[in-house]
PDB file of N, CA, C and O in Angstrom:
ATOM      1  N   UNK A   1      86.852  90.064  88.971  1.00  0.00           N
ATOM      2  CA  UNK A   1      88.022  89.484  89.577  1.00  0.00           C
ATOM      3  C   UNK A   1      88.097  88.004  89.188  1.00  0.00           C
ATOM      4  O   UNK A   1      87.149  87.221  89.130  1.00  0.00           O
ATOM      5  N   UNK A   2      89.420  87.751  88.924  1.00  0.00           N
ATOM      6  CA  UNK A   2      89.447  85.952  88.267  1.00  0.00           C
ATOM      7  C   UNK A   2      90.623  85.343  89.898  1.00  0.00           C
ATOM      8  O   UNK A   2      91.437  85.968  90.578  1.00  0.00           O
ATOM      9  N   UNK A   3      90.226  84.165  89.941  1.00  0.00           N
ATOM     10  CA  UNK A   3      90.723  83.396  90.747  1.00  0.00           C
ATOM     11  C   UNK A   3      91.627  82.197  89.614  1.00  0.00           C
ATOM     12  O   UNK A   3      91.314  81.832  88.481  1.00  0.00           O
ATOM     13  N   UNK A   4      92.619  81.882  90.325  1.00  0.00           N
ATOM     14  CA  UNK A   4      93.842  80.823  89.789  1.00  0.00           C
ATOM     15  C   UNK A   4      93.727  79.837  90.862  1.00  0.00           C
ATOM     16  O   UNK A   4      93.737  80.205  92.037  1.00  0.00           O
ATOM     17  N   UNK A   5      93.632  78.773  90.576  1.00  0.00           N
ATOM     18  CA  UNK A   5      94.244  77.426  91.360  1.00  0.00           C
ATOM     19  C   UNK A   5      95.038  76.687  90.549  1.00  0.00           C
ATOM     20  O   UNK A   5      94.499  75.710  90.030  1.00  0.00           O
ATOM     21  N   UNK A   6      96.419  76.939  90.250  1.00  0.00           N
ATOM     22  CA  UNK A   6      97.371  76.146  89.603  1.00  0.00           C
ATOM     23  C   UNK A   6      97.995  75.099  90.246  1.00  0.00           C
ATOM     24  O   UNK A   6      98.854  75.283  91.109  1.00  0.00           O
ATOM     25  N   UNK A   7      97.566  73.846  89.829  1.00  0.00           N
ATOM     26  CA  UNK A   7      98.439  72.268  90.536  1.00  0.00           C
ATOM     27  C   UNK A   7      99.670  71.947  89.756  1.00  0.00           C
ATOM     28  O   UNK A   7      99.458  71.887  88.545  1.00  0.00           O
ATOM     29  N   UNK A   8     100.310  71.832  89.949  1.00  0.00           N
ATOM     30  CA  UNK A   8     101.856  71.615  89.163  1.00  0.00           C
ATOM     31  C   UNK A   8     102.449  70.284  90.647  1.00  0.00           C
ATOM     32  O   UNK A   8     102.650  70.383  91.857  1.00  0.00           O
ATOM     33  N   UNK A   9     102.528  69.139  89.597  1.00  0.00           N
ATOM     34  CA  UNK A   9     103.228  67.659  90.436  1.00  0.00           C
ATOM     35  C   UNK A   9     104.279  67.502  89.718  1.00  0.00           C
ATOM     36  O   UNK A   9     104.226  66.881  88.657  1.00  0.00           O
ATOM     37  N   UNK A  10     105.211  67.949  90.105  1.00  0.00           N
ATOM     38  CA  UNK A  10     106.859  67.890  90.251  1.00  0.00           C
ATOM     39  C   UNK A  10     107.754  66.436  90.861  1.00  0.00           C
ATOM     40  O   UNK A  10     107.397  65.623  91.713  1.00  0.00           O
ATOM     41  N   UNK A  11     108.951  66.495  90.100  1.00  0.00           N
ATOM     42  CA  UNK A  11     109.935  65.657  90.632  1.00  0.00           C
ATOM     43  C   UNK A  11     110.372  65.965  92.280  1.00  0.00           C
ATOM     44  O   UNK A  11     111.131  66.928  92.391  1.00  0.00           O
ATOM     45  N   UNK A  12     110.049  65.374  93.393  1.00  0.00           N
ATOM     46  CA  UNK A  12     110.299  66.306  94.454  1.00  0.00           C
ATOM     47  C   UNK A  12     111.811  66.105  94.654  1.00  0.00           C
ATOM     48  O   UNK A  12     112.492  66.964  95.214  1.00  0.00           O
ATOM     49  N   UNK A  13     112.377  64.822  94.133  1.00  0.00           N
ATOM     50  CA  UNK A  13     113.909  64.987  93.868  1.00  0.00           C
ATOM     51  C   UNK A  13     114.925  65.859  93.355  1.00  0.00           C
ATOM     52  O   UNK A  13     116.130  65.818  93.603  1.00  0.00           O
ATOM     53  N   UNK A  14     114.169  66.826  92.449  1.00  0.00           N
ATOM     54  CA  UNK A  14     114.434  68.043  91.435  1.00  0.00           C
ATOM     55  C   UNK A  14     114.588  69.149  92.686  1.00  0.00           C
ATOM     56  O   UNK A  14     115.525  69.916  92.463  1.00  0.00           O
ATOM     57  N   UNK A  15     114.144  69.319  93.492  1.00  0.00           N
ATOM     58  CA  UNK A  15     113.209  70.559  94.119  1.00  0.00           C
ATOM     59  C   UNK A  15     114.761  71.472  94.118  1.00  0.00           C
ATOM     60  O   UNK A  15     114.751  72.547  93.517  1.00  0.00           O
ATOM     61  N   UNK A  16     115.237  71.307  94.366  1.00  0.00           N
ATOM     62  CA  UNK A  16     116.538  72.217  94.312  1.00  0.00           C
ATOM     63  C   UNK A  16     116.811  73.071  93.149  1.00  0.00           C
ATOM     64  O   UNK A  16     117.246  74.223  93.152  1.00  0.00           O
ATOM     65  N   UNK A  17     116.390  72.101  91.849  1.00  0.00           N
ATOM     66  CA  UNK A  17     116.628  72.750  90.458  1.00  0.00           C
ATOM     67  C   UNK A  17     115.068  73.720  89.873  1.00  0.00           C
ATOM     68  O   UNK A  17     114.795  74.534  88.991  1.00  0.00           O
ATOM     69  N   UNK A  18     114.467  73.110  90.835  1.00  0.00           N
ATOM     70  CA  UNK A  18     112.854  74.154  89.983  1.00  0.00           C
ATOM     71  C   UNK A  18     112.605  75.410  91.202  1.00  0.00           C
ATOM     72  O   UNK A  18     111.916  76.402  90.965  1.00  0.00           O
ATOM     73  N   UNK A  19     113.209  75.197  92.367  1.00  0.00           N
ATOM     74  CA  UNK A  19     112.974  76.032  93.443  1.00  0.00           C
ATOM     75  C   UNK A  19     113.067  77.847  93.095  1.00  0.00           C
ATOM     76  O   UNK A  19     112.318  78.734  93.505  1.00  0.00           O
ATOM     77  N   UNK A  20     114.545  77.965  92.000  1.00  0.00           N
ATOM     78  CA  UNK A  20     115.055  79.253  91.594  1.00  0.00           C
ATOM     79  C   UNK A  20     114.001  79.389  91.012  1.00  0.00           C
ATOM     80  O   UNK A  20     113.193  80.155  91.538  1.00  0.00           O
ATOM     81  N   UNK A  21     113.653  78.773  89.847  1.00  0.00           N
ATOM     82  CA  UNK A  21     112.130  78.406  88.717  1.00  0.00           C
ATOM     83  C   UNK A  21     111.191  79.807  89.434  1.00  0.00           C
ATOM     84  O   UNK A  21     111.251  81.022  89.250  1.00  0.00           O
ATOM     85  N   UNK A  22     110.199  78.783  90.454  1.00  0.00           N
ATOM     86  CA  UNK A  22     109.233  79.130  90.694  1.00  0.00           C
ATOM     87  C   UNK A  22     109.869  80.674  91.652  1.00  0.00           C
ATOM     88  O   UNK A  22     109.261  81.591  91.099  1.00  0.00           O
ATOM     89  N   UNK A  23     110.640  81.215  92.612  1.00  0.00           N
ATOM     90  CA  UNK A  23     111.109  82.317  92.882  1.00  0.00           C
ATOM     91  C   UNK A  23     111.051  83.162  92.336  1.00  0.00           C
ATOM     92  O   UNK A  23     110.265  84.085  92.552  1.00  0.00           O
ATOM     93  N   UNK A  24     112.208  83.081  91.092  1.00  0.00           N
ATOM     94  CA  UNK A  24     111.940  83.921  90.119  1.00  0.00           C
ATOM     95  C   UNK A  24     110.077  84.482  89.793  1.00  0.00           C
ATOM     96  O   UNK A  24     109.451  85.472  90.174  1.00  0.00           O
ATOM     97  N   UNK A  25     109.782  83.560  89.122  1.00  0.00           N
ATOM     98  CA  UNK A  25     108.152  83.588  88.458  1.00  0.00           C
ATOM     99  C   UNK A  25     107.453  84.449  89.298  1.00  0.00           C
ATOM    100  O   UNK A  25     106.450  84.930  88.770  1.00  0.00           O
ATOM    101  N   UNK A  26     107.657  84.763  90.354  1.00  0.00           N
ATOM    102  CA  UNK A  26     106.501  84.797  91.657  1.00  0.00           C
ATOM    103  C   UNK A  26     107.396  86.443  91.967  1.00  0.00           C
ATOM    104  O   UNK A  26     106.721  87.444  92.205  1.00  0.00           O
ATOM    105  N   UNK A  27     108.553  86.497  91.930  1.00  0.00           N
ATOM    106  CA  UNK A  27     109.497  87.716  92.037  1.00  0.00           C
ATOM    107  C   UNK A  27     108.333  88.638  90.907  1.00  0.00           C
ATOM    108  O   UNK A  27     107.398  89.323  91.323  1.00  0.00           O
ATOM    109  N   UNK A  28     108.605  88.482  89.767  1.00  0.00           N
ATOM    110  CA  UNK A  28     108.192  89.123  88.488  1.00  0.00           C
ATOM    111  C   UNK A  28     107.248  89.208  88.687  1.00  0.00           C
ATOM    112  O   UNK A  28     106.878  90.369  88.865  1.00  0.00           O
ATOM    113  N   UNK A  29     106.332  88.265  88.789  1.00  0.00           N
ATOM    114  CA  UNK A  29     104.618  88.422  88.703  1.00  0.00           C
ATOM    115  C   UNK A  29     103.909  89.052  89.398  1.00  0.00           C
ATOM    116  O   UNK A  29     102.801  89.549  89.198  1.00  0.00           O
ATOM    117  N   UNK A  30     104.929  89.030  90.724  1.00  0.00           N
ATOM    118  CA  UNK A  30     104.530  90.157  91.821  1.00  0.00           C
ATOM    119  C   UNK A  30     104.270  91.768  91.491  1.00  0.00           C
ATOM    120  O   UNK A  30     103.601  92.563  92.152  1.00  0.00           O
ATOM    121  N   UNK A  31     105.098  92.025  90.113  1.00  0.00           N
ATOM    122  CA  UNK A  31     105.240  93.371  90.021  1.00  0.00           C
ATOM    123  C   UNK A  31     104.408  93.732  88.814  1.00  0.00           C
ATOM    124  O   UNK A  31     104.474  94.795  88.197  1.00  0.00           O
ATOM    125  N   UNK A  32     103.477  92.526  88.515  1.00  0.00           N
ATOM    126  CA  UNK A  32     102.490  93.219  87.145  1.00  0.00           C
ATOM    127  C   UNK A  32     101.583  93.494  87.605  1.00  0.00           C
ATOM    128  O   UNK A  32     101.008  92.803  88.447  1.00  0.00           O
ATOM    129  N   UNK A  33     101.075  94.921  87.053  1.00  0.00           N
ATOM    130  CA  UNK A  33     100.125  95.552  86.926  1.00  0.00           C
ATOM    131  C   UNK A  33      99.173  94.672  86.487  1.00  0.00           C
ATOM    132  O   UNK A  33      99.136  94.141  85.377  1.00  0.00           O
ATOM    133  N   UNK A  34      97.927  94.448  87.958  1.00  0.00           N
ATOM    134  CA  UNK A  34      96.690  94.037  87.632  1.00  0.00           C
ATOM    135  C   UNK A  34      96.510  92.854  88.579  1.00  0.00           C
ATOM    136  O   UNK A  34      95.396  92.479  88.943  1.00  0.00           O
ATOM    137  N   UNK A  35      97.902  92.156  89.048  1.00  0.00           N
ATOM    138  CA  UNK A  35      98.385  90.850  90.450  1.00  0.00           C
ATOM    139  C   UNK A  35      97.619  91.472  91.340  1.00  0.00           C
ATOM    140  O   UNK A  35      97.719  92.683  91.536  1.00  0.00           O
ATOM    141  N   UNK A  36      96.935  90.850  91.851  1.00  0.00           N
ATOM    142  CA  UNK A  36      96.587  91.324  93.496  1.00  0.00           C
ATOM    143  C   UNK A  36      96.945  90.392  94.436  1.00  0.00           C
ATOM    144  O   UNK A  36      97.188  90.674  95.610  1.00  0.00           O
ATOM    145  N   UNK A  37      96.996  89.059  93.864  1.00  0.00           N
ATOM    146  CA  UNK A  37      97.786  88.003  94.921  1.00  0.00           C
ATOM    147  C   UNK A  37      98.352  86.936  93.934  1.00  0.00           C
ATOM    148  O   UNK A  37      97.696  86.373  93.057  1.00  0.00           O
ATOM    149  N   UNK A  38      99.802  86.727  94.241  1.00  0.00           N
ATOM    150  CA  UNK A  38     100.308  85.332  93.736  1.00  0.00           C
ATOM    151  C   UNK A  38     100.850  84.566  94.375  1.00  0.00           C
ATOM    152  O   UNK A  38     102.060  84.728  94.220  1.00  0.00           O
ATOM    153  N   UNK A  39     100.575  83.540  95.245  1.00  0.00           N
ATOM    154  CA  UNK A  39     101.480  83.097  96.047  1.00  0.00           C
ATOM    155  C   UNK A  39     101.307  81.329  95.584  1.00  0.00           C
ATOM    156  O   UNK A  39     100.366  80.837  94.961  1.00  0.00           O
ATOM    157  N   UNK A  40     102.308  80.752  96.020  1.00  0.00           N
ATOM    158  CA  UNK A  40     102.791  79.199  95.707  1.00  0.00           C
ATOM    159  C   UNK A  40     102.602  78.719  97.358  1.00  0.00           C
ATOM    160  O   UNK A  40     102.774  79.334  98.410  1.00  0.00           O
ATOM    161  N   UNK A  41     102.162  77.307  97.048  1.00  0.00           N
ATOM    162  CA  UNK A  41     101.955  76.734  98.484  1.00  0.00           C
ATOM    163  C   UNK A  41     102.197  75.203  97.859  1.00  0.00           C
ATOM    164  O   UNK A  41     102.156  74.778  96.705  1.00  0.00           O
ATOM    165  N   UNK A  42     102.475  74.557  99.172  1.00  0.00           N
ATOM    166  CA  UNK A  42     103.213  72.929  98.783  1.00  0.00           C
ATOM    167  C   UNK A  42     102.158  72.367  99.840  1.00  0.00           C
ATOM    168  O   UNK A  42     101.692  73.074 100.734  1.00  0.00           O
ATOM    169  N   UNK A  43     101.819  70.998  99.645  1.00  0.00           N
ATOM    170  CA  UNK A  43     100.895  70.322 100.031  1.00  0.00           C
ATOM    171  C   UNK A  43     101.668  69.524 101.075  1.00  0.00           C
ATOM    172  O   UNK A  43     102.514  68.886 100.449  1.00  0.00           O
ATOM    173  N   UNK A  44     101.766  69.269 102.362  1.00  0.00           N
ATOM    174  CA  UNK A  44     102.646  68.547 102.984  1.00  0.00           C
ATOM    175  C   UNK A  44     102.263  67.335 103.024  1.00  0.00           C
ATOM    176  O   UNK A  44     103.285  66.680 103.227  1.00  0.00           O
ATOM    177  N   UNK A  45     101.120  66.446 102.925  1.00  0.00           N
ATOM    178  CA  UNK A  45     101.140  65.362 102.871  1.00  0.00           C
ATOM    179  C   UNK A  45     101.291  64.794 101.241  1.00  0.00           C
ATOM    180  O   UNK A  45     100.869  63.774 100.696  1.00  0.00           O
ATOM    181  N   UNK A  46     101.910  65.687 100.856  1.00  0.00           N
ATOM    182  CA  UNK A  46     101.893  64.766  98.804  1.00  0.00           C
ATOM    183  C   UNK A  46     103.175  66.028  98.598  1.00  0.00           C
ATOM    184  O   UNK A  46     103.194  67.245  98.416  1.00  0.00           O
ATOM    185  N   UNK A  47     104.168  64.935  98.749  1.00  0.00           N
ATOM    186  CA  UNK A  47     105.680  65.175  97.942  1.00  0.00           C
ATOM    187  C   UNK A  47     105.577  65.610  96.676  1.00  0.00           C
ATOM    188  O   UNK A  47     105.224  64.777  95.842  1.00  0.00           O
ATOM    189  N   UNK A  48     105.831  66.871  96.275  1.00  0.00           N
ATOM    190  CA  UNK A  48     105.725  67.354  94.892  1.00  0.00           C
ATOM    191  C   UNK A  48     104.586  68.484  94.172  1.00  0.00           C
ATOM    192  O   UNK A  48     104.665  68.995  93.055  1.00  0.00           O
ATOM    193  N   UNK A  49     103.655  68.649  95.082  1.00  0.00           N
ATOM    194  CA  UNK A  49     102.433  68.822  94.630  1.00  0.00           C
ATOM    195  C   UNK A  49     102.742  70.313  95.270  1.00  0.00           C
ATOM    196  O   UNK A  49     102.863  70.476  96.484  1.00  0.00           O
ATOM    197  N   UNK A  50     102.854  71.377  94.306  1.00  0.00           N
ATOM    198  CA  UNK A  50     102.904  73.249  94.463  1.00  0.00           C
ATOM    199  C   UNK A  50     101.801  73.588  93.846  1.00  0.00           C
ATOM    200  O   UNK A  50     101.272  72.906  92.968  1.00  0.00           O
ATOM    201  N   UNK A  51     101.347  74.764  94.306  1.00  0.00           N
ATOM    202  CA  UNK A  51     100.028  74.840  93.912  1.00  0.00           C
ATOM    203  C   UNK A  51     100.060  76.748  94.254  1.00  0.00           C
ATOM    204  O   UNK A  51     100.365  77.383  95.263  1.00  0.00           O
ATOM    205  N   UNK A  52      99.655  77.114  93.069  1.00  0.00           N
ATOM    206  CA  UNK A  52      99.364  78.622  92.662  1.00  0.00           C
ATOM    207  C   UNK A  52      98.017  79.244  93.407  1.00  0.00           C
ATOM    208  O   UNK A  52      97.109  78.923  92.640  1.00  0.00           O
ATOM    209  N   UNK A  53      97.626  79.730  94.148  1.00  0.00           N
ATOM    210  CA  UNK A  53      96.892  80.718  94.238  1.00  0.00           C
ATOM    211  C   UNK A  53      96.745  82.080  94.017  1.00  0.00           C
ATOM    212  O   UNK A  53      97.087  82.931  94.839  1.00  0.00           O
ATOM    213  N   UNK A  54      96.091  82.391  92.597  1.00  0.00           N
ATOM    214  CA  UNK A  54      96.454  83.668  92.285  1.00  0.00           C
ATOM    215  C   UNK A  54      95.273  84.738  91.946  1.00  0.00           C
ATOM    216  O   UNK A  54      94.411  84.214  91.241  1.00  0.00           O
ATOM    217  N   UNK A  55      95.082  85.712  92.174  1.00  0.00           N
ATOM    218  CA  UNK A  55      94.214  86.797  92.201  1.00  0.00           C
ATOM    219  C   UNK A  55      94.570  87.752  91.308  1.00  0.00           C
ATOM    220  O   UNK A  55      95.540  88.500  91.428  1.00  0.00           O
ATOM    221  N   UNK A  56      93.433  87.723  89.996  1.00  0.00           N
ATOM    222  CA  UNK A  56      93.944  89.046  89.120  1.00  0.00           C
ATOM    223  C   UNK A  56      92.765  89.991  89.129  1.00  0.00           C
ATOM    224  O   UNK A  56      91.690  89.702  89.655  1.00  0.00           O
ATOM    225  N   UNK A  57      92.999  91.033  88.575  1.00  0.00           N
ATOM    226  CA  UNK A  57      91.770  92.283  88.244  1.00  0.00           C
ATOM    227  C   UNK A  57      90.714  91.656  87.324  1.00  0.00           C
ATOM    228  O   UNK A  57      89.528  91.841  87.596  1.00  0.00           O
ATOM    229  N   UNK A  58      91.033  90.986  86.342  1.00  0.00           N
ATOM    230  CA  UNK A  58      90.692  90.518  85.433  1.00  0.00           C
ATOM    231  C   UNK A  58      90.643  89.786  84.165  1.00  0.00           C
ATOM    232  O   UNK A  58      90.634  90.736  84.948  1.00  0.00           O
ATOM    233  N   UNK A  59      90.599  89.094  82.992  1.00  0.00           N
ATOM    234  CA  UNK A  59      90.906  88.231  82.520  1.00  0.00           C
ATOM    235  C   UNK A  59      92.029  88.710  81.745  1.00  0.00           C
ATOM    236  O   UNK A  59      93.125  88.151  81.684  1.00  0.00           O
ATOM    237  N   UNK A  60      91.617  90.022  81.023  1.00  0.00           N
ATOM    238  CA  UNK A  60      93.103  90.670  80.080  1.00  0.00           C
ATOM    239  C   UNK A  60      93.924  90.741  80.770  1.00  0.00           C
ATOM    240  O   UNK A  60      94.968  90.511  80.159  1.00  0.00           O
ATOM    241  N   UNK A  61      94.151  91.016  82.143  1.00  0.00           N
ATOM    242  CA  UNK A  61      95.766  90.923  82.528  1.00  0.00           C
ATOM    243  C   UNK A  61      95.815  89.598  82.891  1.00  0.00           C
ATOM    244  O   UNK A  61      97.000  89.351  83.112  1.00  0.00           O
ATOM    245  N   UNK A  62      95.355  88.927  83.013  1.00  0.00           N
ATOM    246  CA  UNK A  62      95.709  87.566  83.291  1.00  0.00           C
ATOM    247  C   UNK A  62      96.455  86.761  81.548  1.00  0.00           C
ATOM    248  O   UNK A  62      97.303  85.871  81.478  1.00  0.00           O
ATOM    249  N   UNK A  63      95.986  87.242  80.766  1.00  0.00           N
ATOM    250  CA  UNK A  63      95.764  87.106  79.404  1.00  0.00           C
ATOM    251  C   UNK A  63      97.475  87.737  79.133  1.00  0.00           C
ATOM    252  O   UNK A  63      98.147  87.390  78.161  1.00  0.00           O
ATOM    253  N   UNK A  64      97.856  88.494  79.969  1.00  0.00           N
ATOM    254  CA  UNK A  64      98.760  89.369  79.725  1.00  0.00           C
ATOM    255  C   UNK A  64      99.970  88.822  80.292  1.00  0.00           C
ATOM    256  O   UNK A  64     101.012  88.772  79.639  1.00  0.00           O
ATOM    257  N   UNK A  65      99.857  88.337  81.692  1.00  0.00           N
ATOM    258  CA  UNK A  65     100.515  87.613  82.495  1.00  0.00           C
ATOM    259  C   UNK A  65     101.025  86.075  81.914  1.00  0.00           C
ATOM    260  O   UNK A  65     102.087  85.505  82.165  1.00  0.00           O
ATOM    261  N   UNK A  66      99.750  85.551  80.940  1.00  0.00           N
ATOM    262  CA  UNK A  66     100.652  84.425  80.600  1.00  0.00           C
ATOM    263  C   UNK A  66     101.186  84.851  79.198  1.00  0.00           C
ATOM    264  O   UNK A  66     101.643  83.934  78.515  1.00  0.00           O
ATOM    265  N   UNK A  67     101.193  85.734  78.826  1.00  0.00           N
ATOM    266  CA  UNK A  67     102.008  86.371  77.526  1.00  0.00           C
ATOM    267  C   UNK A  67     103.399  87.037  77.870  1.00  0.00           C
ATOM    268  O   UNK A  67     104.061  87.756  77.120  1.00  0.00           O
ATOM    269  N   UNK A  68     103.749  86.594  79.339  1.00  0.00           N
ATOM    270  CA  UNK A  68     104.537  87.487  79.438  1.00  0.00           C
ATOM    271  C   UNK A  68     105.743  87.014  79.349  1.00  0.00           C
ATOM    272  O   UNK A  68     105.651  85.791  79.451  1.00  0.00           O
ATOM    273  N   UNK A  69     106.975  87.373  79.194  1.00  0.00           N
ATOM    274  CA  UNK A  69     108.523  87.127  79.090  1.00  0.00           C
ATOM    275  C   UNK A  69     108.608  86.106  80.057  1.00  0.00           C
ATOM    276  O   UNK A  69     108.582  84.952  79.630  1.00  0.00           O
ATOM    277  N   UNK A  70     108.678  86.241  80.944  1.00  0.00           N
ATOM    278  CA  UNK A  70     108.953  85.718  82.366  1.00  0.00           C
ATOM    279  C   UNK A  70     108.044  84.120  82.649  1.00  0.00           C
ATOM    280  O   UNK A  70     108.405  83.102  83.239  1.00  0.00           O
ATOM    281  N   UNK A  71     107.053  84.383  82.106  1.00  0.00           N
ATOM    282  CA  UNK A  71     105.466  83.162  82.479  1.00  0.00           C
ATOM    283  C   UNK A  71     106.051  82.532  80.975  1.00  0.00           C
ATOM    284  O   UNK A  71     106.508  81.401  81.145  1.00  0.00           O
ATOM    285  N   UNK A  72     106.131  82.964  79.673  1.00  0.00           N
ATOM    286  CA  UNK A  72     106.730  81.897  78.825  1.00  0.00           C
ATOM    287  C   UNK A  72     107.657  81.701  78.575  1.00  0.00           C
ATOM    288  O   UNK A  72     107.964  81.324  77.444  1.00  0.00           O
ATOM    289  N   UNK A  73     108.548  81.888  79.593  1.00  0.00           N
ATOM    290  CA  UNK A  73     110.392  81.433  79.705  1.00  0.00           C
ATOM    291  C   UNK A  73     110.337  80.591  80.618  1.00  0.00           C
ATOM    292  O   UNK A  73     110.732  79.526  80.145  1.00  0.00           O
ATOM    293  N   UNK A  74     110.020  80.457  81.851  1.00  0.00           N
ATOM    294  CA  UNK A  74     110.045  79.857  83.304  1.00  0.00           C
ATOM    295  C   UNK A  74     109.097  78.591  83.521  1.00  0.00           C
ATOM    296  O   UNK A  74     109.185  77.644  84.303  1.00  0.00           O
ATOM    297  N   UNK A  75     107.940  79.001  82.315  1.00  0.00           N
ATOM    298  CA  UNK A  75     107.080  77.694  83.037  1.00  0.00           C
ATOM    299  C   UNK A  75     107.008  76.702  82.419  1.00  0.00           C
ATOM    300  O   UNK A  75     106.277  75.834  82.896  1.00  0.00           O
ATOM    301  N   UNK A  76     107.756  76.389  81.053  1.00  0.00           N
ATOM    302  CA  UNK A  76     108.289  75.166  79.866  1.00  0.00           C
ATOM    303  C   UNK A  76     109.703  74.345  81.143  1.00  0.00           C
ATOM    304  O   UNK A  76     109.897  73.178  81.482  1.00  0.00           O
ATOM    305  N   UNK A  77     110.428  75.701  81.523  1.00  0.00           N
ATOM    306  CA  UNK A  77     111.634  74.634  81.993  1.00  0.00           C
ATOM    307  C   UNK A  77     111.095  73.862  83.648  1.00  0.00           C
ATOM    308  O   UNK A  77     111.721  72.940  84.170  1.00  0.00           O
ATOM    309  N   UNK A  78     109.753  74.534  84.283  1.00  0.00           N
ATOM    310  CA  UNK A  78     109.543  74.034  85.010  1.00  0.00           C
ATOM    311  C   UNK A  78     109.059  72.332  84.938  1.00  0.00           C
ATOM    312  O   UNK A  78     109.196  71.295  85.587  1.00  0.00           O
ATOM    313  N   UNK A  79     108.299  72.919  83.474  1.00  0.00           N
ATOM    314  CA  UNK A  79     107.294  71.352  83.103  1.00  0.00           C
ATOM    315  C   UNK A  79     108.356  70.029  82.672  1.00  0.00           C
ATOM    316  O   UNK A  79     108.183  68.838  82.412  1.00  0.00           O
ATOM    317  N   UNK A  80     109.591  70.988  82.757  1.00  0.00           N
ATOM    318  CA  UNK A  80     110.587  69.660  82.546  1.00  0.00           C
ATOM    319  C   UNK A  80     110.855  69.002  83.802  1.00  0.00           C
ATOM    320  O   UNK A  80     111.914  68.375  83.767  1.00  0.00           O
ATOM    321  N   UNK A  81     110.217  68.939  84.937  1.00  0.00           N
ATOM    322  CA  UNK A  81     110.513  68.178  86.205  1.00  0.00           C
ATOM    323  C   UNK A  81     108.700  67.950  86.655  1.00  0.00           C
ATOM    324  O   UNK A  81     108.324  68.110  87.816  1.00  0.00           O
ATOM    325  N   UNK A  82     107.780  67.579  85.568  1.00  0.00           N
ATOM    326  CA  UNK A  82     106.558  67.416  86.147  1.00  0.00           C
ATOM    327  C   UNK A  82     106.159  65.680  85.953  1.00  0.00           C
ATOM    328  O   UNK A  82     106.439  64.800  85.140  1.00  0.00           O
ATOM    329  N   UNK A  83     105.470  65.777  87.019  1.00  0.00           N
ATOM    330  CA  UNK A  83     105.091  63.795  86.829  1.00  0.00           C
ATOM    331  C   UNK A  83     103.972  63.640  86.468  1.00  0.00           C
ATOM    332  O   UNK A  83     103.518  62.518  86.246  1.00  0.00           O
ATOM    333  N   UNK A  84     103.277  64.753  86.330  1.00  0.00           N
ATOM    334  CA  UNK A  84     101.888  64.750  85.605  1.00  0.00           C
ATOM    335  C   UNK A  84     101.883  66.117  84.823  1.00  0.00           C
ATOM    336  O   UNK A  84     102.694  67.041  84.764  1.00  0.00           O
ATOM    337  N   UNK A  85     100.544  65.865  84.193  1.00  0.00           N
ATOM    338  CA  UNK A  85     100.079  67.370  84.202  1.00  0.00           C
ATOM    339  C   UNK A  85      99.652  68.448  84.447  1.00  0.00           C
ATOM    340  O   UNK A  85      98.729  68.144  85.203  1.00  0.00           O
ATOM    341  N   UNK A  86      99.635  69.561  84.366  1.00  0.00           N
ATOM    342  CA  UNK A  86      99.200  70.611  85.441  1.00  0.00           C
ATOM    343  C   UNK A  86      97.761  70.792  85.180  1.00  0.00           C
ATOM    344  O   UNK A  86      97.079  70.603  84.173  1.00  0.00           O
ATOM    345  N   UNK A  87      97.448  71.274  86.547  1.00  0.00           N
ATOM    346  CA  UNK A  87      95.474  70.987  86.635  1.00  0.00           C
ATOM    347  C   UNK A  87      95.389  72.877  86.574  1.00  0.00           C
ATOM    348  O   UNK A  87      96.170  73.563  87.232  1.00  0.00           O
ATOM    349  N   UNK A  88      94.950  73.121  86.208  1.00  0.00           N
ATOM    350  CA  UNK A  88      93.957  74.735  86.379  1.00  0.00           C
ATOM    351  C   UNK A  88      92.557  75.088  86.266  1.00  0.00           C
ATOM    352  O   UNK A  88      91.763  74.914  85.342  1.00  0.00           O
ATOM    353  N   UNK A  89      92.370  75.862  87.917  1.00  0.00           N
ATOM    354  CA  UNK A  89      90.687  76.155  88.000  1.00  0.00           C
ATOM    355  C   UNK A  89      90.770  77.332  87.701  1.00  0.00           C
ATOM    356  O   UNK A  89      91.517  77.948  88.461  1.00  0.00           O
ATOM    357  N   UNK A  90      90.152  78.149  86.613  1.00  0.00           N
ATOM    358  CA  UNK A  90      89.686  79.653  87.032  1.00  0.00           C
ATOM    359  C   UNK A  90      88.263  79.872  87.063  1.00  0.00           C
ATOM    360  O   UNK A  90      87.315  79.447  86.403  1.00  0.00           O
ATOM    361  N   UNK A  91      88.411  80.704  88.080  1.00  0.00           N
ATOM    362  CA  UNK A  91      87.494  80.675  88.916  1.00  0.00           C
ATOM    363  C   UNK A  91      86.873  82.758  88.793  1.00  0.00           C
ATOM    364  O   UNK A  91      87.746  83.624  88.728  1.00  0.00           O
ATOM    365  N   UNK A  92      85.440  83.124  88.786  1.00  0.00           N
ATOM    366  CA  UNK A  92      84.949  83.655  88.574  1.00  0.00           C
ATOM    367  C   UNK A  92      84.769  84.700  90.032  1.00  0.00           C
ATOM    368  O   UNK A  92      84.853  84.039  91.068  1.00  0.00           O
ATOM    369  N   UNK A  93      84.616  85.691  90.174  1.00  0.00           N
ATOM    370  CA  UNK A  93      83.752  85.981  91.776  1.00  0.00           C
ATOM    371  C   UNK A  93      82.289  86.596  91.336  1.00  0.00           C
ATOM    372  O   UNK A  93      81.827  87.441  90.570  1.00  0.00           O
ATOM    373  N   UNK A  94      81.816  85.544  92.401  1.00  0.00           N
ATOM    374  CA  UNK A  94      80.212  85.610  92.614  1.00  0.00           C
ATOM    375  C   UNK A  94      79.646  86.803  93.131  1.00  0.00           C
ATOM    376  O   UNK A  94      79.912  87.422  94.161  1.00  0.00           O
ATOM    377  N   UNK A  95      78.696  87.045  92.099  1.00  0.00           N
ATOM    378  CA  UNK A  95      78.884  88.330  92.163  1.00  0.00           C
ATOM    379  C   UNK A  95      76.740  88.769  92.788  1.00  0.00           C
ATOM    380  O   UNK A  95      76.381  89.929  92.990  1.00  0.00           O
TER     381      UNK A  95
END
């Protein structure tokens, strides 16, 4: 099992225009074979800061997930409202 911690720091002025963005992404991703959890969470004390927690079977569908239509259409136009760069942990389970 692989663990996701995706940080994505956004324009929080934008949030209206990346909001459909990330919906969408999370709509779709929900329905691939191999997701066991994808969910987005916002940091309330830091304006901007969404953050991925995601749970796959394993690395090929994860491998698969960012190959996918949806993950390389959605997440270029997101990075057009970012104030940094995006941080990613993957993370292993201890086994």
């Amino acid at each position: 099992m692989i663990k996701v911690i995706a940080t994505n720091y956004l324009k929080q002025e934008q949030e209206e225009a990346f909001n459909p963005l990330f919906r969408e992404l999370i709509a779709a991703t929900r329905k691939e074979s191999g997701c066991i959890e994808y969910r987005l969470f916002k940091k309330p004390d830091e304006k901007g800061v969404y953050i991925f927690i995601e749970e796959w079977e394993n690395q090929a569908v994860l491998d698969k997930h960012m190959a996918s239509e949806h993950f390389t259409r959605i997440i270029p136009q997101i990075g057009k409202f970012k104030t940094k760069d995006m941080t990613i942990q993957l993370l292993e389970e201890f086994k």
